[in-house]
C-alpha positions in Angstrom: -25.1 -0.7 2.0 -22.5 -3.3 1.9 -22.9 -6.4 -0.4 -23.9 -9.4 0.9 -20.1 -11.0 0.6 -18.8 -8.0 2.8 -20.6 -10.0 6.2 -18.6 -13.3 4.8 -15.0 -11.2 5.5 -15.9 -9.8 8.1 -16.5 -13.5 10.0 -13.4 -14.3 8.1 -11.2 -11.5 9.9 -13.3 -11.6 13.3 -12.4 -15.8 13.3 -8.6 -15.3 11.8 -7.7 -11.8 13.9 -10.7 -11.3 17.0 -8.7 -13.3 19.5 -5.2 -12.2 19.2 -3.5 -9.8 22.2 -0.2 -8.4 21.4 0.0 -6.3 24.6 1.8 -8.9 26.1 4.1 -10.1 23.5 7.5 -9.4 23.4 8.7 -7.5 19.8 10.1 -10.8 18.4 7.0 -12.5 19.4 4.8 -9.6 18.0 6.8 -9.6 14.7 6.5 -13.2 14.4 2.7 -13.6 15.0 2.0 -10.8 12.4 3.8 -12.6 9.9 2.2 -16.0 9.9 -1.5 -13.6 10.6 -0.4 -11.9 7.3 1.0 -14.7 5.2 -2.1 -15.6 3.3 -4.4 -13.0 4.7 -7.1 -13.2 2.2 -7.5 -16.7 1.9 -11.0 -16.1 2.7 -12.3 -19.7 3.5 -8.9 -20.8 3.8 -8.9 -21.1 0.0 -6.6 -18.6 -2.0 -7.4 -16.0 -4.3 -7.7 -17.5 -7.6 -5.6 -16.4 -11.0 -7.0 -16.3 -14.2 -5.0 -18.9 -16.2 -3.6 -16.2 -18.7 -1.9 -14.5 -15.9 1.7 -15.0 -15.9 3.5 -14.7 -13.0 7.8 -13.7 -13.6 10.4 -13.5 -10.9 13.0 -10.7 -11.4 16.1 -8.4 -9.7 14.7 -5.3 -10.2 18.1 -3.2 -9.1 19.5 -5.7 -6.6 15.6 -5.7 -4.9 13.9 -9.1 -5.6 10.5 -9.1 -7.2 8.1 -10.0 -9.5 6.5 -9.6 -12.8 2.7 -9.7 -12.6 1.3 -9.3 -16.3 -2.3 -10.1 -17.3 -2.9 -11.4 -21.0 -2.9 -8.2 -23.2 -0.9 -6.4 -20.9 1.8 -3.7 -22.4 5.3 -3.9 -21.0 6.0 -0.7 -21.7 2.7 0.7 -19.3 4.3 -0.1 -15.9 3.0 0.5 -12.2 5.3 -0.2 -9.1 3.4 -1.8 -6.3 4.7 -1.6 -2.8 3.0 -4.2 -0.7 1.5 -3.1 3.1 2.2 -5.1 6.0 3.4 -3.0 8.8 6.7 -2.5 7.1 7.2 -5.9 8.7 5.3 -8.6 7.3 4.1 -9.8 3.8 5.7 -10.4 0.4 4.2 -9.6 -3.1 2.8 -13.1 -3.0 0.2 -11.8 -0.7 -1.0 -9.2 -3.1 -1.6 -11.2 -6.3 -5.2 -10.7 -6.7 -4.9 -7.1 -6.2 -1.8 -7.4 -8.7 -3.3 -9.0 -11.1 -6.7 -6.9 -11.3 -4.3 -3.9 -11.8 -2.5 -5.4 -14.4 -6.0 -6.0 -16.1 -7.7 -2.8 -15.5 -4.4 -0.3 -16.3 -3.6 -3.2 -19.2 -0.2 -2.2 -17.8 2.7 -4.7 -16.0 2.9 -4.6 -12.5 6.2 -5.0 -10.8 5.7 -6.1 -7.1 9.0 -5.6 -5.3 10.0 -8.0 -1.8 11.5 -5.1 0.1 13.5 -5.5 3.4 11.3 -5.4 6.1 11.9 -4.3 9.9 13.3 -5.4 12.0 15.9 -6.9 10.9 16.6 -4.1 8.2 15.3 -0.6 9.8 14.7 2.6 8.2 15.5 3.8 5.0 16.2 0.0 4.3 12.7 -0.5 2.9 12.5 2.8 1.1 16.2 2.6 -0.6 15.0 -0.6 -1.9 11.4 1.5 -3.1 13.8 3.6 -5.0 16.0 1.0 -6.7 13.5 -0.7 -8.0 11.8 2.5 -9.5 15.0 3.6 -11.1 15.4 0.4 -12.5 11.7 0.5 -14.0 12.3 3.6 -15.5 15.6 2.7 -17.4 15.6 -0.5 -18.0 13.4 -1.1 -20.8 11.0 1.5 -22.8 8.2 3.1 -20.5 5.4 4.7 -21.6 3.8 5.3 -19.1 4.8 4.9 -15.4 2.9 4.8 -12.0 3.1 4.3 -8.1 1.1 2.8 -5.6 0.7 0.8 -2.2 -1.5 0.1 0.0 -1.3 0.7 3.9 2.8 0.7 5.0 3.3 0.6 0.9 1.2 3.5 0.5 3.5 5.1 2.9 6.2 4.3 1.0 4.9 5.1 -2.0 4.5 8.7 -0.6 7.9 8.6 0.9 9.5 7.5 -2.4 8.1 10.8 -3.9 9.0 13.3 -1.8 12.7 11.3 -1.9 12.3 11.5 -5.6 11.4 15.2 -5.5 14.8 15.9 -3.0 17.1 14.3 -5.2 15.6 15.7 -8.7 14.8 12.8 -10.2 11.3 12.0 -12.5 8.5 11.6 -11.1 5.7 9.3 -12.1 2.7 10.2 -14.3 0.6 9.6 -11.3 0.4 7.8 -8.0 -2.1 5.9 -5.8 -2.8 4.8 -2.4 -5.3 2.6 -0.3 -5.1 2.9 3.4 -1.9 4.6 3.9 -0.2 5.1 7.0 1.2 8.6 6.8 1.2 10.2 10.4 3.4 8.0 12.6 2.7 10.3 15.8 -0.6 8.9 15.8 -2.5 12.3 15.8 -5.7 12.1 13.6 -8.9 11.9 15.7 -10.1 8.9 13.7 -7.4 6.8 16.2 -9.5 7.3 19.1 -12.9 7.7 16.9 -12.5 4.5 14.5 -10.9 2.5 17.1 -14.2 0.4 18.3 -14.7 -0.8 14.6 -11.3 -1.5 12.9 -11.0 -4.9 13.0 -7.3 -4.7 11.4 -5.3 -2.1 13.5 -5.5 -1.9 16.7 -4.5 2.5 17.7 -1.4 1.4 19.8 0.0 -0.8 17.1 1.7 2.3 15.9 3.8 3.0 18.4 5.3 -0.5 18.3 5.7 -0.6 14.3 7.3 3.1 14.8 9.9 1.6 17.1 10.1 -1.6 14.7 10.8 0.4 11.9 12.7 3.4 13.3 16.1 2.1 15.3 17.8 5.6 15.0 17.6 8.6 16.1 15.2 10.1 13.0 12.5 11.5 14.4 9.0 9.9 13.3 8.1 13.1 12.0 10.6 12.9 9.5 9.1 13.8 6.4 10.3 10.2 4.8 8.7 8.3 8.0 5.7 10.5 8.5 5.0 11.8 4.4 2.2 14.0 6.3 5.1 16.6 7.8 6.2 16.7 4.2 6.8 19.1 1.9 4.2 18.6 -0.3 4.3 20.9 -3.2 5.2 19.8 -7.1 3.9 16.4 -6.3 2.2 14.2 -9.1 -1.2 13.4 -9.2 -2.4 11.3 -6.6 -5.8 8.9 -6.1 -5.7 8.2 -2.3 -8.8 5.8 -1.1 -9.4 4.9 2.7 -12.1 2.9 4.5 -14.2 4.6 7.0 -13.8 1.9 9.6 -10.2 3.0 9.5 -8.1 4.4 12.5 -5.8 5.2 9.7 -8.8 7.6 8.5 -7.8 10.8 9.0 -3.9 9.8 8.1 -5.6 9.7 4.3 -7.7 13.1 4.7 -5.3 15.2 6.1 -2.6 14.4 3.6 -5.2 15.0 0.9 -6.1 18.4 2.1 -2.5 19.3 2.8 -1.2 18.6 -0.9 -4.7 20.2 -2.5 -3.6 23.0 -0.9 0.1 23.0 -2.2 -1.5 22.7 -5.3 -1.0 19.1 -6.0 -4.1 17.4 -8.3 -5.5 14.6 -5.4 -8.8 12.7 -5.5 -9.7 11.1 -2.1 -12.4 9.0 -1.6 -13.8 7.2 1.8 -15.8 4.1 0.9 -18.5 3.6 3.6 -18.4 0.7 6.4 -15.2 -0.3 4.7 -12.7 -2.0 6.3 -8.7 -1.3 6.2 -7.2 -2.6 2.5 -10.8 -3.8 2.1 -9.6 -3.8 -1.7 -7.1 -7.3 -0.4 -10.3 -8.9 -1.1 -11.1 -8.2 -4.4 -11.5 -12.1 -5.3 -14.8 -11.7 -2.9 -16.2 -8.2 -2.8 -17.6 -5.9 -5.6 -16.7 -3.0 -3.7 -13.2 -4.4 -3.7 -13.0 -4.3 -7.7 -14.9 -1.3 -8.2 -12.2 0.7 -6.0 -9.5 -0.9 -8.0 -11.2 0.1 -11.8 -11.4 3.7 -9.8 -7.6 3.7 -9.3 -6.7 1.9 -12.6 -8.8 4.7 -14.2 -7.3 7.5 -12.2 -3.6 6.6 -13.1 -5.0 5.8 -16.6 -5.6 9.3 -17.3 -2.5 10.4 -15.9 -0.2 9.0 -18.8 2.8 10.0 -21.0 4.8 12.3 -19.0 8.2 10.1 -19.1 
């Protein structure tokens, strides 16, 4: 069962997202409303996620990409995790995902770098995901690393996904170990959970995709593109990989068919579906145990996948 706090969100997202109808906007007008719905998204209450006061917070150019530093007291600069924000690959900035940030920093005692990537529309495909790769080459050599790690939720966890089957093409390391909550990785829209889940997620609506497809895709690539759609992939030699999902999730099966698909090119991935959860449930960490308790999962996942750079 749910705790007690989960009911509290719930009210919060059914008051701050029940009423809005995109059908009729225009793109601009879609793009627009999803940012300021976004901006802030977990202020549950309208009051922000707190910091603990030994949390330092550090901008930085991380390759040209801006950024940030998120390091928790104790933290060791050379244990480093890239985190690639969600968002629709169109709204949100790293400043949404502190709390989550900042309990990874904690758990992995690890820095966190949170990278500001150029969003669609204005700046399409590969824009986002050349900026996913600058900032992880410029992790890896600037600076000793001991230890080096992935993850995203939702668009990020697509990108995270894309970035390593772009690191696999061009040769390049990999990282110890990567993670991913909610991820978007079928842009055709095929699992069954987008007609089965639709009734009960509260965050994506099943024809979103097709608008954030042509929001983020302006050429000629085709969305099953292995770097759009990681799911048509080539999934062999990958790194480890932790992948959660709510089952209130149209994105469901996006997570469980990627899962199976690696295991069986003999990639090491742990999937887990939280019940009655919620998309990027884990966004509300600051409220819900279930929250944290899937964040110590991943922190210990990646934690055991260590020391291979």
């Amino acid at each position: 069962m749910p705790s007690p706090e989960y009911a509290r969100v719930l009210a919060y997202l059914a008051e701050r997202y029940g009423t809005r109808s995109a059908s009729a906007l225009t793109d601009a007008e879609y793009v627009a409303q999803s940012r300021a719905a976004n901006s802030g998204y977990a202020d549950v209450d309208g009051v922000p996620p707190p910091l603990a006061p030994d949390t330092t917070i550090t901008p930085v150019s991380a390759g040209g990409v801006p950024g940030e530093w998120v390091r928790a007291s104790g933290s060791d600069p050379a244990r480093r995790l890239l985190w690639i924000h969600g968002g629709g690959w169109i709204a949100c900035a790293p400043a949404d995902y502190r709390n989550i940030t900042e309990h990874l920093s904690r758990a992995l005692g690890a820095v966190v770098l949170a990278i500001d990537y150029r969003l669609a529309p204005e700046h399409p495909f590969p824009a986002g995901l050349d900026d996913c790769l600058a900032a992880y080459r410029w992790l890896g050599d600037n600076g000793p690393a001991t230890a080096l790690w992935v993850a995203g939720d939702s668009a990020g966890g697509n990108l995270t996904l894309a970035l390593l089957l772009r690191l696999k093409t061009t040769g390049e390391t990999m990282p110890d170990a990567a993670a991913t909550i909610g991820a978007a990785t079928d842009f055709t829209g095929s699992g069954t959970s987008m007609r089965t889940r639709a009734d009960v997620d509260v965050m994506i609506a099943p024809e979103a995709l097709a608008r954030l497809g042509r929001l983020y895709v302006q050429d000629r690539t085709p969305l099953t593109d292995p770097l759009v759609s990681p799911l048509f992939g080539d999934l062999a030699r990958l790194p480890p990989i932790r992948m959660h999902v709510g089952d209130r999730e149209v994105l469901l099966d996006d997570t469980l068919r990627f899962a199976a698909k690696a295991r069986a090119a003999g990639v090491h991935v742990e999937h887990k579906v939280w019940p009655d959860m919620i998309h990027v449930f884990e966004g509300f960490c600051h409220v819900l145990p279930e929250a944290r308790q899937s964040l110590d999962e991943i922190a210990a996942f990646l934690g055991r996948h260590t020391g291979k750079i």
